[in-house]
Phi, psi and omega in degrees: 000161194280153182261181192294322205258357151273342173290278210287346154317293166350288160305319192298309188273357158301299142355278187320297203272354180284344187280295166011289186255000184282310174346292198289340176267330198292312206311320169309333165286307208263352174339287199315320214259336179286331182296300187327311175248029159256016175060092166196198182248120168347221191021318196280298200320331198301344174290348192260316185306306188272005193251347170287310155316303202301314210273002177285302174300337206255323171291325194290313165322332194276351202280321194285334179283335185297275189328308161308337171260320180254003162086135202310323169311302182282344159286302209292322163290326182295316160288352171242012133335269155336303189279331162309288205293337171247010160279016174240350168292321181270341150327319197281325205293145215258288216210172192311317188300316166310295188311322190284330139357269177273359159315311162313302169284341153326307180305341190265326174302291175006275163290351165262300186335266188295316183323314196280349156315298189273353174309306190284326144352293227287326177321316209257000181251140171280141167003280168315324189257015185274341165311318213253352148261012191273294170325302193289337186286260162018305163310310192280330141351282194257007149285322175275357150304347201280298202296317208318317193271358171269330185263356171272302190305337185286314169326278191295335199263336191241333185255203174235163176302016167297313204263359156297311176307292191297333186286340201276345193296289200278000219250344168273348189289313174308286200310320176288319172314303189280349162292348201275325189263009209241301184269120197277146153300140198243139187317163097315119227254188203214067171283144172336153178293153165257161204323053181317319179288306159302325168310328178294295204280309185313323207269289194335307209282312220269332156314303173308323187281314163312313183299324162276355150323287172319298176304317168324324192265007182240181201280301173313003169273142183323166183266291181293298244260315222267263187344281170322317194291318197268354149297294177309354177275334190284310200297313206269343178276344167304279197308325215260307179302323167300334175278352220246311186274002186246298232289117197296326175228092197273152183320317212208099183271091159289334173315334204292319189332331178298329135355076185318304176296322160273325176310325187282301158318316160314310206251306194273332220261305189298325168313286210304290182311338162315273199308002156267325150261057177247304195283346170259041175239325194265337182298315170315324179280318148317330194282316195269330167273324215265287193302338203037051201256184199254181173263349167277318183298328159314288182312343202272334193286325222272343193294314183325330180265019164271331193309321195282344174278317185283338189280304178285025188260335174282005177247011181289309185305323202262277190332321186282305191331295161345289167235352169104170186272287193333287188295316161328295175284315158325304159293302178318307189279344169274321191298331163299307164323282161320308178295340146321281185277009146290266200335349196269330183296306170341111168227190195268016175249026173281141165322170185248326145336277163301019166256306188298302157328315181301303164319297160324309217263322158294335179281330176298313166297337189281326177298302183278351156281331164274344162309304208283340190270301133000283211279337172279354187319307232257348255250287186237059150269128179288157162323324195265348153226049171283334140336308175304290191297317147351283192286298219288277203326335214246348167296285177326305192293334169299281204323310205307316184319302190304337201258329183286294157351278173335284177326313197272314155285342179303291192321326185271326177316277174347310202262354145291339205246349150297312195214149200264313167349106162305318148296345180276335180289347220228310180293319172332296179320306169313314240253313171333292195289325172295320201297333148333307191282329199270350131352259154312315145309351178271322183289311170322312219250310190308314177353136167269154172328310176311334180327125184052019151321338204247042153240021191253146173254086174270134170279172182316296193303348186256135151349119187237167215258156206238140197288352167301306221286309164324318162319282184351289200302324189269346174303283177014306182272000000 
Protein backbone atom coordinates (compact mmCIF):
# COMPACT_ATOMS: atom_id res chain seq x y z
CA UNK A 1 0.00 0.00 0.00
CA UNK A 2 0.84 3.49 -0.75
CA UNK A 3 2.68 5.30 2.49
CA UNK A 4 1.57 8.79 3.57
CA UNK A 5 4.34 10.92 1.69
CA UNK A 6 3.74 8.73 -1.67
CA UNK A 7 -0.37 9.81 -1.24
CA UNK A 8 0.88 12.89 -0.72
CA UNK A 9 3.79 13.48 -3.45
CA UNK A 10 0.55 12.54 -5.65
CA UNK A 11 -1.71 14.71 -4.20
CA UNK A 12 0.94 17.40 -4.75
CA UNK A 13 1.35 17.05 -8.15
CA UNK A 14 -2.13 16.34 -8.74
CA UNK A 15 -2.54 20.33 -7.58
CA UNK A 16 -0.12 20.90 -9.89
CA UNK A 17 -1.49 19.73 -13.01
CA UNK A 18 -4.90 20.72 -11.94
CA UNK A 19 -3.80 24.80 -12.08
CA UNK A 20 -2.01 23.60 -15.20
CA UNK A 21 -4.58 22.84 -17.25
CA UNK A 22 -7.15 25.17 -15.65
CA UNK A 23 -4.75 27.79 -16.95
CA UNK A 24 -4.95 26.64 -20.40
CA UNK A 25 -8.70 26.36 -20.76
CA UNK A 26 -10.30 29.36 -18.13
CA UNK A 27 -8.68 32.18 -20.08
CA UNK A 28 -11.29 31.90 -23.19
CA UNK A 29 -13.98 32.52 -20.71
CA UNK A 30 -12.63 35.61 -19.64
CA UNK A 31 -11.59 37.05 -23.49
CA UNK A 32 -14.44 39.82 -23.82
CA UNK A 33 -13.84 41.46 -20.56
CA UNK A 34 -9.50 41.20 -20.59
CA UNK A 35 -9.64 42.50 -24.22
CA UNK A 36 -12.03 44.95 -23.06
CA UNK A 37 -9.39 46.60 -20.50
CA UNK A 38 -6.23 46.24 -22.28
CA UNK A 39 -8.28 47.98 -25.41
CA UNK A 40 -7.51 45.32 -28.37
CA UNK A 41 -9.90 42.90 -29.54
CA UNK A 42 -11.47 39.06 -28.30
CA UNK A 43 -9.69 37.53 -31.44
CA UNK A 44 -6.22 39.16 -30.11
CA UNK A 45 -6.77 37.87 -26.81
CA UNK A 46 -6.48 34.17 -28.27
CA UNK A 47 -2.96 35.10 -28.47
CA UNK A 48 -2.21 34.63 -24.69
CA UNK A 49 -4.00 31.37 -25.19
CA UNK A 50 -2.04 29.52 -28.11
CA UNK A 51 1.25 31.07 -26.92
CA UNK A 52 0.72 29.30 -23.67
CA UNK A 53 -0.11 26.03 -25.33
CA UNK A 54 2.49 26.50 -27.82
CA UNK A 55 5.53 26.93 -25.19
CA UNK A 56 4.02 23.70 -23.14
CA UNK A 57 4.34 21.58 -26.02
CA UNK A 58 7.33 22.81 -27.12
CA UNK A 59 9.19 22.71 -23.74
CA UNK A 60 7.49 19.47 -22.46
CA UNK A 61 10.21 17.35 -24.34
CA UNK A 62 13.05 18.82 -22.85
CA UNK A 63 11.80 17.65 -19.41
CA UNK A 64 13.39 14.09 -19.00
CA UNK A 65 17.13 15.94 -20.15
CA UNK A 66 16.23 18.58 -17.39
CA UNK A 67 15.55 16.05 -14.96
CA UNK A 68 18.50 13.92 -15.47
CA UNK A 69 21.04 16.82 -15.20
CA UNK A 70 19.89 18.45 -12.52
CA UNK A 71 17.78 15.85 -10.66
CA UNK A 72 13.71 15.86 -10.51
CA UNK A 73 13.67 17.92 -7.10
CA UNK A 74 15.41 21.17 -8.21
CA UNK A 75 13.58 21.05 -12.00
CA UNK A 76 10.13 20.33 -10.01
CA UNK A 77 10.75 23.07 -7.62
CA UNK A 78 12.25 25.57 -10.03
CA UNK A 79 8.77 24.89 -12.05
CA UNK A 80 6.05 25.97 -9.67
CA UNK A 81 8.42 29.00 -8.78
CA UNK A 82 8.57 30.10 -12.26
CA UNK A 83 4.93 28.97 -12.71
CA UNK A 84 3.89 31.03 -9.54
CA UNK A 85 5.87 34.32 -10.07
CA UNK A 86 4.41 34.56 -13.72
CA UNK A 87 0.66 34.14 -12.77
CA UNK A 88 0.97 37.19 -10.51
CA UNK A 89 3.10 38.69 -13.40
CA UNK A 90 0.33 38.20 -15.71
CA UNK A 91 -2.52 39.91 -13.16
CA UNK A 92 -0.08 42.77 -13.45
CA UNK A 93 0.40 43.01 -16.87
CA UNK A 94 -0.64 46.79 -18.44
CA UNK A 95 -1.30 45.70 -21.95
CA UNK A 96 -1.47 42.57 -24.25
CA UNK A 97 2.27 42.25 -25.11
CA UNK A 98 3.28 41.75 -21.60
CA UNK A 99 0.59 39.46 -20.82
CA UNK A 100 1.38 37.39 -23.79
CA UNK A 101 4.77 37.25 -22.30
CA UNK A 102 4.30 35.99 -19.62
CA UNK A 103 1.86 33.54 -20.58
CA UNK A 104 5.19 32.22 -22.37
CA UNK A 105 6.72 32.07 -19.03
CA UNK A 106 4.25 30.64 -17.75
CA UNK A 107 4.18 28.17 -20.13
CA UNK A 108 7.69 27.34 -19.21
CA UNK A 109 7.07 26.37 -15.45
CA UNK A 110 4.22 24.40 -16.83
CA UNK A 111 6.00 22.29 -18.97
CA UNK A 112 8.56 20.76 -16.37
CA UNK A 113 6.29 21.44 -13.70
CA UNK A 114 3.91 18.20 -14.22
CA UNK A 115 5.67 15.74 -16.47
CA UNK A 116 8.21 16.09 -13.80
CA UNK A 117 5.94 15.81 -10.76
CA UNK A 118 4.79 12.49 -12.13
CA UNK A 119 8.34 11.30 -12.85
CA UNK A 120 8.71 11.20 -9.29
CA UNK A 121 5.23 9.58 -8.82
CA UNK A 122 5.83 6.97 -10.80
CA UNK A 123 9.80 6.60 -9.90
CA UNK A 124 8.97 6.32 -6.16
CA UNK A 125 5.59 3.69 -6.47
CA UNK A 126 5.88 0.09 -6.36
CA UNK A 127 3.85 -1.60 -9.41
CA UNK A 128 0.90 -2.67 -7.42
CA UNK A 129 -0.08 1.08 -5.76
CA UNK A 130 0.76 2.43 -9.30
CA UNK A 131 -3.16 2.57 -10.38
CA UNK A 132 -3.78 4.24 -7.28
CA UNK A 133 -1.48 7.00 -7.72
CA UNK A 134 -2.17 7.33 -11.25
CA UNK A 135 -6.07 7.98 -10.30
CA UNK A 136 -4.87 10.66 -7.73
CA UNK A 137 -2.70 12.35 -10.80
CA UNK A 138 -5.54 11.76 -13.43
CA UNK A 139 -8.46 13.61 -11.98
CA UNK A 140 -7.43 16.94 -11.63
CA UNK A 141 -6.94 16.84 -15.42
CA UNK A 142 -10.20 16.08 -16.33
CA UNK A 143 -11.76 18.07 -13.83
CA UNK A 144 -10.26 21.32 -15.09
CA UNK A 145 -11.74 21.69 -18.52
CA UNK A 146 -14.93 20.78 -16.94
CA UNK A 147 -14.97 23.62 -14.28
CA UNK A 148 -12.98 26.16 -16.33
CA UNK A 149 -16.40 27.47 -17.94
CA UNK A 150 -18.36 27.81 -14.49
CA UNK A 151 -15.47 29.08 -12.80
CA UNK A 152 -14.43 31.57 -15.63
CA UNK A 153 -18.01 32.77 -16.35
CA UNK A 154 -18.52 33.22 -12.01
CA UNK A 155 -14.75 35.16 -12.36
CA UNK A 156 -16.00 37.48 -14.81
CA UNK A 157 -19.66 38.09 -13.75
CA UNK A 158 -19.00 38.82 -10.10
CA UNK A 159 -14.76 39.78 -9.79
CA UNK A 160 -12.39 40.68 -12.70
CA UNK A 161 -9.88 38.51 -14.75
CA UNK A 162 -7.49 39.55 -12.66
CA UNK A 163 -8.39 36.46 -10.36
CA UNK A 164 -7.80 33.85 -12.98
CA UNK A 165 -3.97 34.47 -12.42
CA UNK A 166 -4.14 35.49 -9.47
CA UNK A 167 -6.01 32.45 -7.68
CA UNK A 168 -2.94 30.56 -9.10
CA UNK A 169 -0.59 32.84 -6.13
CA UNK A 170 -1.41 31.01 -2.81
CA UNK A 171 -2.36 27.84 -4.43
CA UNK A 172 1.67 27.48 -6.19
CA UNK A 173 3.18 29.15 -2.50
CA UNK A 174 1.73 25.98 -1.07
CA UNK A 175 2.35 23.40 -3.48
CA UNK A 176 6.15 24.84 -3.31
CA UNK A 177 6.09 24.71 0.65
CA UNK A 178 4.70 21.13 0.57
CA UNK A 179 7.20 20.19 -2.28
CA UNK A 180 9.93 21.37 -0.54
CA UNK A 181 9.23 18.58 2.55
CA UNK A 182 7.69 16.12 0.42
CA UNK A 183 10.06 15.64 -2.64
CA UNK A 184 13.81 14.26 -1.26
CA UNK A 185 17.04 15.14 -3.49
CA UNK A 186 17.65 13.00 -6.07
CA UNK A 187 21.54 12.23 -7.11
CA UNK A 188 22.32 14.34 -10.33
CA UNK A 189 22.97 12.41 -13.24
CA UNK A 190 25.94 12.90 -15.86
CA UNK A 191 23.17 12.77 -18.93
CA UNK A 192 24.40 12.31 -22.61
CA UNK A 193 25.13 16.01 -24.23
CA UNK A 194 22.14 17.26 -25.35
CA UNK A 195 20.11 16.26 -28.52
CA UNK A 196 20.40 19.91 -30.13
CA UNK A 197 19.39 18.97 -33.20
CA UNK A 198 16.19 17.19 -32.12
CA UNK A 199 15.80 19.83 -30.04
CA UNK A 200 15.64 22.08 -33.35
CA UNK A 201 13.40 19.53 -35.40
CA UNK A 202 11.17 18.54 -32.22
CA UNK A 203 10.10 22.06 -30.87
CA UNK A 204 10.39 23.60 -34.52
CA UNK A 205 7.66 20.50 -35.62
CA UNK A 206 5.62 20.41 -32.37
CA UNK A 207 5.34 24.47 -32.55
CA UNK A 208 4.23 24.40 -36.24
CA UNK A 209 1.43 21.85 -35.31
CA UNK A 210 0.25 23.40 -31.88
CA UNK A 211 -0.07 26.98 -34.30
CA UNK A 212 -1.93 24.96 -36.70
CA UNK A 213 -3.84 23.67 -34.21
CA UNK A 214 -4.99 27.38 -33.52
CA UNK A 215 -5.50 28.26 -36.64
CA UNK A 216 -7.53 25.57 -37.58
CA UNK A 217 -10.12 26.60 -34.32
CA UNK A 218 -10.29 29.91 -35.18
CA UNK A 219 -12.99 31.02 -37.59
CA UNK A 220 -11.20 33.98 -39.43
CA UNK A 221 -7.70 31.90 -40.23
CA UNK A 222 -6.06 32.19 -43.51
CA UNK A 223 -6.52 29.17 -45.90
CA UNK A 224 -2.37 29.52 -46.75
CA UNK A 225 -1.08 30.31 -43.54
CA UNK A 226 -3.11 27.16 -42.00
CA UNK A 227 -2.02 25.00 -45.01
CA UNK A 228 1.91 26.45 -45.13
CA UNK A 229 2.09 25.91 -40.86
CA UNK A 230 0.79 22.69 -41.18
CA UNK A 231 3.22 21.57 -43.75
CA UNK A 232 6.10 22.64 -41.79
CA UNK A 233 4.91 20.84 -39.00
CA UNK A 234 4.59 17.40 -41.26
CA UNK A 235 8.21 18.35 -42.69
CA UNK A 236 9.95 19.06 -39.42
CA UNK A 237 8.12 16.61 -37.65
CA UNK A 238 9.36 13.64 -40.43
CA UNK A 239 12.48 14.88 -40.02
CA UNK A 240 12.88 15.12 -36.48
CA UNK A 241 11.36 11.31 -36.01
CA UNK A 242 13.86 9.88 -38.65
CA UNK A 243 16.81 11.75 -36.48
CA UNK A 244 15.05 10.57 -33.38
CA UNK A 245 15.20 6.74 -34.43
CA UNK A 246 19.05 7.23 -35.90
CA UNK A 247 20.45 9.49 -33.19
CA UNK A 248 22.48 6.83 -30.11
CA UNK A 249 20.77 9.76 -27.87
CA UNK A 250 17.66 11.20 -28.64
CA UNK A 251 15.77 14.08 -27.32
CA UNK A 252 12.44 12.06 -27.11
CA UNK A 253 13.66 7.79 -27.43
CA UNK A 254 10.89 6.56 -29.88
CA UNK A 255 12.42 3.08 -29.13
CA UNK A 256 9.94 3.02 -25.71
CA UNK A 257 7.48 2.83 -28.32
CA UNK A 258 8.52 -1.06 -28.83
CA UNK A 259 6.26 -1.79 -25.79
CA UNK A 260 2.98 -2.91 -26.72
CA UNK A 261 1.07 -1.36 -23.62
CA UNK A 262 2.60 2.11 -24.13
CA UNK A 263 2.55 2.20 -27.70
CA UNK A 264 -1.21 1.89 -27.14
CA UNK A 265 -1.29 4.49 -24.46
CA UNK A 266 0.99 6.63 -26.34
CA UNK A 267 -0.57 6.43 -29.85
CA UNK A 268 -4.95 5.49 -28.68
CA UNK A 269 -4.46 6.99 -25.07
CA UNK A 270 -3.72 10.70 -27.15
CA UNK A 271 -6.81 9.78 -29.82
CA UNK A 272 -8.86 9.26 -26.58
CA UNK A 273 -7.63 12.47 -25.18
CA UNK A 274 -8.19 14.74 -28.33
CA UNK A 275 -12.14 13.57 -27.81
CA UNK A 276 -11.83 14.41 -24.26
CA UNK A 277 -10.61 17.71 -24.47
CA UNK A 278 -12.99 18.28 -27.16
CA UNK A 279 -16.26 17.80 -25.40
CA UNK A 280 -16.00 20.89 -22.63
CA UNK A 281 -14.90 23.25 -25.80
CA UNK A 282 -17.99 22.16 -27.58
CA UNK A 283 -20.89 21.89 -25.27
CA UNK A 284 -20.56 25.41 -23.44
CA UNK A 285 -20.95 26.59 -27.31
CA UNK A 286 -23.75 24.87 -27.78
CA UNK A 287 -25.61 25.44 -24.58
CA UNK A 288 -24.80 29.31 -25.19
CA UNK A 289 -25.17 29.87 -28.91
CA UNK A 290 -27.44 27.31 -30.03
CA UNK A 291 -29.76 26.88 -26.27
CA UNK A 292 -29.30 30.86 -25.69
CA UNK A 293 -28.65 29.62 -22.38
CA UNK A 294 -26.10 32.06 -19.76
CA UNK A 295 -22.71 31.32 -19.19
CA UNK A 296 -23.17 30.11 -15.50
CA UNK A 297 -25.78 28.22 -16.30
CA UNK A 298 -23.99 26.44 -19.37
CA UNK A 299 -21.31 25.75 -17.03
CA UNK A 300 -23.03 24.35 -14.11
CA UNK A 301 -24.59 21.51 -16.66
CA UNK A 302 -21.06 21.22 -18.15
CA UNK A 303 -20.09 20.57 -14.66
CA UNK A 304 -22.05 17.52 -14.41
CA UNK A 305 -19.16 15.69 -16.36
CA UNK A 306 -16.86 16.30 -13.56
CA UNK A 307 -19.59 14.87 -11.31
CA UNK A 308 -19.25 11.15 -13.63
CA UNK A 309 -15.16 11.57 -12.69
CA UNK A 310 -15.77 12.00 -9.54
CA UNK A 311 -18.16 9.62 -8.74
CA UNK A 312 -16.47 6.57 -10.43
CA UNK A 313 -13.01 7.40 -9.47
CA UNK A 314 -12.91 6.17 -6.51
CA UNK A 315 -13.78 2.56 -7.78
CA UNK A 316 -11.54 2.86 -10.70
CA UNK A 317 -8.04 1.09 -8.94
CA UNK A 318 -10.82 -1.81 -7.43
CA UNK A 319 -11.96 -2.07 -11.61
CA UNK A 320 -8.44 -2.54 -13.19
CA UNK A 321 -7.97 -4.74 -10.30
CA UNK A 322 -10.75 -6.63 -11.27
CA UNK A 323 -11.14 -6.91 -14.86
CA UNK A 324 -8.17 -5.84 -16.08
CA UNK A 325 -7.04 -2.71 -18.79
CA UNK A 326 -8.40 -4.46 -21.88
CA UNK A 327 -12.04 -4.85 -20.90
CA UNK A 328 -11.79 -1.64 -18.90
CA UNK A 329 -10.39 0.45 -21.97
CA UNK A 330 -12.84 -1.39 -24.42
CA UNK A 331 -15.94 -0.14 -22.29
CA UNK A 332 -14.71 3.10 -21.86
CA UNK A 333 -13.70 4.29 -25.58
CA UNK A 334 -17.09 3.07 -26.62
CA UNK A 335 -19.13 4.38 -23.86
CA UNK A 336 -17.22 7.77 -24.79
CA UNK A 337 -17.95 6.86 -28.05
CA UNK A 338 -21.59 6.66 -27.45
CA UNK A 339 -21.97 9.56 -25.05
CA UNK A 340 -20.44 11.85 -27.72
CA UNK A 341 -22.61 11.15 -30.50
CA UNK A 342 -25.62 11.46 -27.89
CA UNK A 343 -24.91 14.76 -27.59
CA UNK A 344 -25.60 15.06 -31.35
CA UNK A 345 -29.25 14.43 -30.07
CA UNK A 346 -29.38 17.45 -27.63
CA UNK A 347 -32.04 20.54 -29.04
CA UNK A 348 -33.21 23.01 -26.36
CA UNK A 349 -36.25 21.32 -25.51
CA UNK A 350 -34.18 17.97 -24.39
CA UNK A 351 -34.60 18.04 -20.25
CA UNK A 352 -31.62 19.51 -18.65
CA UNK A 353 -31.75 16.49 -16.65
CA UNK A 354 -30.91 14.34 -19.37
CA UNK A 355 -28.15 16.44 -20.75
CA UNK A 356 -26.89 16.30 -17.18
CA UNK A 357 -27.25 12.25 -17.16
CA UNK A 358 -25.53 12.07 -20.50
CA UNK A 359 -22.84 14.16 -19.30
CA UNK A 360 -22.43 12.31 -16.21
CA UNK A 361 -22.26 8.98 -17.84
CA UNK A 362 -19.24 10.67 -20.33
CA UNK A 363 -17.66 11.75 -17.37
CA UNK A 364 -17.63 8.18 -15.86
CA UNK A 365 -16.00 6.89 -19.33
CA UNK A 366 -13.42 9.79 -19.76
CA UNK A 367 -12.49 8.68 -15.80
CA UNK A 368 -11.79 5.34 -16.20
CA UNK A 369 -9.96 5.63 -19.64
CA UNK A 370 -7.62 7.72 -18.95
CA UNK A 371 -6.81 6.14 -15.39
CA UNK A 372 -6.35 2.66 -17.48
CA UNK A 373 -4.78 4.46 -20.11
CA UNK A 374 -2.33 6.77 -17.27
CA UNK A 375 -1.65 3.92 -15.82
CA UNK A 376 -0.62 0.97 -18.21
CA UNK A 377 1.65 3.49 -20.06
CA UNK A 378 3.97 2.89 -17.34
CA UNK A 379 2.85 -0.86 -16.29
CA UNK A 380 5.78 -2.92 -18.10
CA UNK A 381 8.46 -0.15 -18.78
CA UNK A 382 11.68 -1.11 -17.08
CA UNK A 383 12.86 1.32 -14.76
CA UNK A 384 16.19 2.98 -16.59
CA UNK A 385 13.66 4.15 -19.39
CA UNK A 386 11.12 5.14 -17.50
CA UNK A 387 12.21 8.90 -17.77
CA UNK A 388 12.17 8.49 -21.63
CA UNK A 389 8.84 6.87 -21.84
CA UNK A 390 7.60 9.87 -19.30
CA UNK A 391 8.57 12.66 -21.64
CA UNK A 392 7.21 10.89 -24.89
CA UNK A 393 3.65 10.32 -22.94
CA UNK A 394 3.29 13.95 -21.12
CA UNK A 395 4.27 15.16 -25.22
CA UNK A 396 1.17 13.44 -26.54
CA UNK A 397 -0.53 13.75 -24.09
CA UNK A 398 -0.20 18.03 -24.33
CA UNK A 399 -0.32 18.00 -27.56
CA UNK A 400 -3.68 15.64 -28.31
CA UNK A 401 -5.64 18.33 -25.67
CA UNK A 402 -4.52 21.25 -28.12
CA UNK A 403 -5.45 19.32 -31.06
CA UNK A 404 -8.80 18.06 -29.77
CA UNK A 405 -10.17 21.41 -29.91
CA UNK A 406 -8.50 22.18 -33.47
CA UNK A 407 -10.49 18.69 -34.54
CA UNK A 408 -13.73 19.66 -32.92
CA UNK A 409 -13.77 23.15 -34.34
CA UNK A 410 -12.78 21.74 -37.94
CA UNK A 411 -16.16 19.25 -37.62
CA UNK A 412 -18.30 22.10 -36.50
CA UNK A 413 -16.82 24.46 -39.45
CA UNK A 414 -17.74 21.28 -41.77
CA UNK A 415 -20.83 20.59 -40.65
CA UNK A 416 -21.94 24.55 -40.82
CA UNK A 417 -21.07 24.26 -44.69
CA UNK A 418 -23.49 21.12 -44.61
CA UNK A 419 -26.21 22.39 -43.51
CA UNK A 420 -27.81 25.91 -42.47
CA UNK A 421 -29.11 24.84 -39.06
CA UNK A 422 -26.84 25.91 -36.47
CA UNK A 423 -27.99 22.54 -34.35
CA UNK A 424 -27.31 20.45 -36.99
CA UNK A 425 -24.13 21.78 -37.57
CA UNK A 426 -23.24 20.99 -33.91
CA UNK A 427 -25.08 17.36 -34.00
CA UNK A 428 -22.10 16.93 -37.07
CA UNK A 429 -19.85 17.78 -34.87
CA UNK A 430 -20.65 15.21 -32.11
CA UNK A 431 -21.13 12.71 -34.42
CA UNK A 432 -17.35 13.17 -35.67
CA UNK A 433 -15.94 13.22 -32.26
CA UNK A 434 -17.67 9.85 -31.69
CA UNK A 435 -16.77 8.23 -34.76
CA UNK A 436 -12.82 9.17 -33.56
CA UNK A 437 -13.38 7.73 -30.47
CA UNK A 438 -14.00 4.24 -32.08
CA UNK A 439 -10.45 4.60 -33.13
CA UNK A 440 -8.99 3.66 -29.55
CA UNK A 441 -11.39 0.95 -29.44
CA UNK A 442 -10.37 -0.77 -32.07
CA UNK A 443 -6.52 -0.47 -30.46
CA UNK A 444 -8.27 -1.48 -27.38
CA UNK A 445 -9.98 -4.92 -28.24
CA UNK A 446 -5.91 -5.58 -30.21
CA UNK A 447 -4.70 -5.63 -26.82
CA UNK A 448 -3.51 -9.09 -25.23
CA UNK A 449 -5.54 -10.01 -22.67
CA UNK A 450 -2.72 -9.41 -20.25
CA UNK A 451 -1.68 -5.96 -20.45
CA UNK A 452 -0.53 -4.37 -17.74
CA UNK A 453 -0.74 -7.01 -15.00
CA UNK A 454 2.12 -6.77 -13.46
CA UNK A 455 0.51 -3.39 -11.88
CA UNK A 456 -2.53 -5.42 -10.63
CA UNK A 457 -3.37 -6.78 -7.34
CA UNK A 458 -5.43 -10.13 -8.40
CA UNK A 459 -6.68 -11.94 -5.77
CA UNK A 460 -6.92 -16.09 -5.63
CA UNK A 461 -10.59 -15.98 -7.53
CA UNK A 462 -9.04 -14.03 -10.58
CA UNK A 463 -7.35 -15.27 -13.60
CA UNK A 464 -3.26 -14.47 -12.71
CA UNK A 465 -1.12 -13.51 -15.25
CA UNK A 466 1.76 -16.68 -16.14
CA UNK A 467 5.07 -16.01 -15.62
CA UNK A 468 5.54 -16.47 -19.78
CA UNK A 469 3.43 -13.87 -20.26
CA UNK A 470 5.46 -11.69 -18.21
CA UNK A 471 8.48 -12.63 -19.83
CA UNK A 472 6.88 -12.30 -23.03
CA UNK A 473 6.07 -8.45 -22.52
CA UNK A 474 9.42 -7.68 -21.18
CA UNK A 475 11.85 -9.71 -23.96
CA UNK A 476 9.09 -7.02 -26.01
CA UNK A 477 10.98 -4.34 -24.74
Amino acid sequence: MMDSRQRGTALLVAGCFFMEMLDGTIVSTAAPQIAGDLHTTPASVGLIITAYLVTLAVLIPLSGWLTARFGPRRVFLAAITVFTVASLACAAAPDLGTLVGMRVLQGVGGAMMVPVGRLVVLAGTAKPDLPRAVAYIVWPGLAAPVAAPLLGGLITTYASWHWIFLLNVPLGAVALLVARRLIEPGAQGTPPPLDLTGVLLTCTGLAALTWTAHLVSETRGSLLGTALTGALAAVALAASGRHLLRTPHPLINLRTLDVQSFRAAALDGSLYMAVVGAIPFLLPLLFQEVFGWSAVKSGAVVLFVFVGNLGIKPATTYLINRFGFRPLLIVSTLGLAATTAACALFTAATPVAVIAVVAALGGVARSVGLTGYSTIAFSEMRPERLRDANALFATGQQLAAGLGVAIAAAALRGGAALTDAPRSAYAVAFVVLGALCLLPAMGAVRLRPGAGDAVRRITAGQSRVTQSTVSDSRKSE
